[in-house]
C-alpha positions as CSV (number, residue, x, y, z in Angstrom):
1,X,-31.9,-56.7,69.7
2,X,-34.9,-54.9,68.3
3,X,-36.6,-56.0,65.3
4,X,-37.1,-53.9,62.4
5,X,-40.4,-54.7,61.3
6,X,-41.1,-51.3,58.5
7,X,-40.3,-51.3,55.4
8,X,-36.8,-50.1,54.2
9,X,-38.0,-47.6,51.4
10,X,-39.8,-45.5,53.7
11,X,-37.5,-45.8,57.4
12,X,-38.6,-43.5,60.6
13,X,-34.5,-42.2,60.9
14,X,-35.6,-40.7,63.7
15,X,-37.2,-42.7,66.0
16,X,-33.9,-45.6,65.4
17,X,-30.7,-46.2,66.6
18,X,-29.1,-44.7,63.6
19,X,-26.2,-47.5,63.4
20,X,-28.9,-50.1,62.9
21,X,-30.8,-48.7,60.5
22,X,-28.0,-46.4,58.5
23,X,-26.4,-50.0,58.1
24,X,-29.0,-50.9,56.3
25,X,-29.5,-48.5,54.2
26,X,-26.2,-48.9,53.3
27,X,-26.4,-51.7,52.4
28,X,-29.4,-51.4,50.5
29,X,-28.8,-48.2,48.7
30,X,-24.7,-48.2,48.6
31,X,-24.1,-50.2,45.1
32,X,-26.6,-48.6,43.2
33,X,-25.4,-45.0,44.6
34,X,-21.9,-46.0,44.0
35,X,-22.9,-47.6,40.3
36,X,-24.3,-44.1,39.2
37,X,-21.9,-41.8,41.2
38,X,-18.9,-44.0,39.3
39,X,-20.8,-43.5,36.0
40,X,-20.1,-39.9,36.3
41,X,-16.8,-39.2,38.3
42,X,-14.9,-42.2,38.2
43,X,-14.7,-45.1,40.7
44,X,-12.4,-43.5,43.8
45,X,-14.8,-40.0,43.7
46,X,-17.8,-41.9,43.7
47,X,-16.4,-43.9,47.1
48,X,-15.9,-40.4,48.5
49,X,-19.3,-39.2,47.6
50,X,-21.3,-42.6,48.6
51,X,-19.5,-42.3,51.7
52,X,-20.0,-38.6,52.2
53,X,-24.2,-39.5,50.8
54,X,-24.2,-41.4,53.9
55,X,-22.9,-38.9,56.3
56,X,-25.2,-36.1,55.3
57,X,-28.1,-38.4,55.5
58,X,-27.2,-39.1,58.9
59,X,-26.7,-35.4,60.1
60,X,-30.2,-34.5,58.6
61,X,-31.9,-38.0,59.6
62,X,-34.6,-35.5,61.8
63,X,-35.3,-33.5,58.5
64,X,-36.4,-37.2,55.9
65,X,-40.2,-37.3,56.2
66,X,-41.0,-41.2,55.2
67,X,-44.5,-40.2,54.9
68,X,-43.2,-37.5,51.4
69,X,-41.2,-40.2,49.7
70,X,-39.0,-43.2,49.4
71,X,-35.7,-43.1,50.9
72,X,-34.0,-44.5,47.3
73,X,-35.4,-40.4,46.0
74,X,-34.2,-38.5,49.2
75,X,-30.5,-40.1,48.8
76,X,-30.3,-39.9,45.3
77,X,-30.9,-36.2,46.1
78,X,-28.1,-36.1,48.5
79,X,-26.0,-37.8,46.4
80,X,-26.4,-35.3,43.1
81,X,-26.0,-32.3,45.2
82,X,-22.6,-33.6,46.4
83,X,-22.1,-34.7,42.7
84,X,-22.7,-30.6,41.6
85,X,-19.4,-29.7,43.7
86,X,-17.6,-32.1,41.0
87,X,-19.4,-30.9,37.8
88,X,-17.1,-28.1,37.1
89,X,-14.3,-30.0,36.7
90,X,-16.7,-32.8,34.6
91,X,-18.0,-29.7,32.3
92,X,-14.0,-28.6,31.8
93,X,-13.3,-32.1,31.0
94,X,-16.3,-32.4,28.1
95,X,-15.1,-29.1,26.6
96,X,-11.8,-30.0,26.7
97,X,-12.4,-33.3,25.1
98,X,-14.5,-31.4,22.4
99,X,-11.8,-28.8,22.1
100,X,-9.4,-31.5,21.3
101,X,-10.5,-33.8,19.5
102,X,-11.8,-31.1,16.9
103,X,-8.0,-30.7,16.5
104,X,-7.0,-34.4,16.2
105,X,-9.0,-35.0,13.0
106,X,-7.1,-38.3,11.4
107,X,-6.8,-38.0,7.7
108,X,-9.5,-39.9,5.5
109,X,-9.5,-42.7,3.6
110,X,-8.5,-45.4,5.8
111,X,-9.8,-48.8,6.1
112,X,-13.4,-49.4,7.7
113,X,-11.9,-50.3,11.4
114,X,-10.5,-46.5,11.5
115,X,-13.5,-45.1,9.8
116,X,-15.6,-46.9,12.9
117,X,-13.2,-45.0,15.6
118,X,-13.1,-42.1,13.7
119,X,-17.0,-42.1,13.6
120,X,-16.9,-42.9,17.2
121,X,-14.7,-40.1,17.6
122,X,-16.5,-37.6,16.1
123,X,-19.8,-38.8,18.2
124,X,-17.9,-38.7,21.3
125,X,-16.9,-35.0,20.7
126,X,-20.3,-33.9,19.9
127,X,-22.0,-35.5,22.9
128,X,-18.8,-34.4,25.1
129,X,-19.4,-30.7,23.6
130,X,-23.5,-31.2,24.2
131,X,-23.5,-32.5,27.8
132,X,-21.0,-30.0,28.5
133,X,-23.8,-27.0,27.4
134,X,-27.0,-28.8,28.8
135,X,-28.2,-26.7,31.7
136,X,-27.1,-28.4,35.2
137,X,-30.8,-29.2,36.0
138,X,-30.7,-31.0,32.5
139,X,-28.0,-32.7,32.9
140,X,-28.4,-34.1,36.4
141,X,-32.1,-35.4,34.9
142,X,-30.2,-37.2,32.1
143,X,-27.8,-39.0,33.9
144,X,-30.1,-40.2,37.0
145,X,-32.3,-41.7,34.0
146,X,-30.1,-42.6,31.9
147,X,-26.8,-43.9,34.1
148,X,-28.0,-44.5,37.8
149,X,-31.6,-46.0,36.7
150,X,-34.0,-44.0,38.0
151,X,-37.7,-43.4,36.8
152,X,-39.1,-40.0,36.3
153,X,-40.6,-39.9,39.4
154,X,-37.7,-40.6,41.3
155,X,-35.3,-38.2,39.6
156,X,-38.2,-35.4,40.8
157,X,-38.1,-36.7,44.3
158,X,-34.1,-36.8,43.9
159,X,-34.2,-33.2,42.4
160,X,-37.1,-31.5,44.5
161,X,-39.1,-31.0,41.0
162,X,-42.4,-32.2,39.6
163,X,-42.1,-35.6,37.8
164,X,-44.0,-33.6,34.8
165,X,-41.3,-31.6,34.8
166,X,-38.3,-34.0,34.9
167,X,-40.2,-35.9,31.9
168,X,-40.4,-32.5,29.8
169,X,-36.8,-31.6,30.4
170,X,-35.7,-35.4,29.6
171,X,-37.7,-35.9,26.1
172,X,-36.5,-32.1,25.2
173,X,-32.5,-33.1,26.0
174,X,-32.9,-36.2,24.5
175,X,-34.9,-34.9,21.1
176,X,-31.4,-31.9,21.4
177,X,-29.2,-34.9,22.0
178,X,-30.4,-37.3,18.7
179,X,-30.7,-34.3,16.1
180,X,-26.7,-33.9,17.0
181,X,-25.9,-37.5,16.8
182,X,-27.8,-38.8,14.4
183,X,-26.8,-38.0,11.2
184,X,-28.9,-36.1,8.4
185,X,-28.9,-35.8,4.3
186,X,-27.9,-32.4,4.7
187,X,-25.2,-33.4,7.7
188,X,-23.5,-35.9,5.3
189,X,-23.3,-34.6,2.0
């Protein structure tokens, strides 16, 4: 048996048997894939989609250049363009949670327990109503920063953008994102 002697973040796919070395980068890469994929579609899509992550990556194993960038960027990139075939049905889901709950609204006066939920409620409309109207470019660099972990630069690599511009889109959905959460003098009075 061959020894692998190079380093696992930047793999020649091409020039290995890919069973050998697309076991390892399962094994390497699978949890955190599967951590953020299950963050945004649920734990039995995400299995689909790391499973499916894998598959493309070994049909286009001739097209990764390990000299461009780490593998964790170019599967991450795999992964949230599979992820975009599901985002339709995650967008209906946000604005049907916003349409809803703006029905629901429980009476007031109620003891400090309810008023927490209620509060919680309210939060969870807004931010399902928000992320539902972010841009899909946003949206994507949100959630690879935010739920899967990923640094600026990696979320570029992932998304096939500049890192400069993955850091302007993140501080201008997260500046959009805190003046509808956080509440105001004029929002409370």
């Amino acid at each position: 048996m061959t020894r692998i002697v190079e380093r696992l973040d930047r793999p020649d796919l091409a020039a290995r048997d890919p069973k050998e070395i697309f076991a390892r980068l399962f094994d390497e890469y699978a949890p955190a894939l599967r951590g953020y994929l299950a963050g945004r579609v649920g734990v039995h899509v995400a299995d689909d989609l790391v499973a499916e992550t894998f598959v493309v990556a070994l049909r286009r194993r001739a097209s990764y250049d390990p000299r461009q960038a780490p593998i964790r960027g170019w599967l991450y990139g795999i992964a949230t363009n599979l992820l975009r075939n599901h985002v339709r049905q995650e967008v209906r889901g946000f604005r049907l949670t916003a349409k809803a709950g703006a029905e629901d609204r429980p009476a007031e006066n109620h003891d400090t327990a309810v008023a927490g939920r209620v509060d919680a409620a309210a939060r969870l409309r807004v931010l399902a109503g928000e992320l539902a109207a972010l841009s899909e470019q946003d949206r994507d660099v949100l959630l690879l920063t935010s739920w899967a972990g990923l640094e600026p630069a990696e979320v570029a690599e992932a998304l096939g953008v500049p890192a400069s511009t993955v850091r302007s889109r993140l501080h201008r959905v997260r500046h959009r994102l805190q003046a509808q959460l956080v509440p105001t003098e004029e929002n409370q009075s």
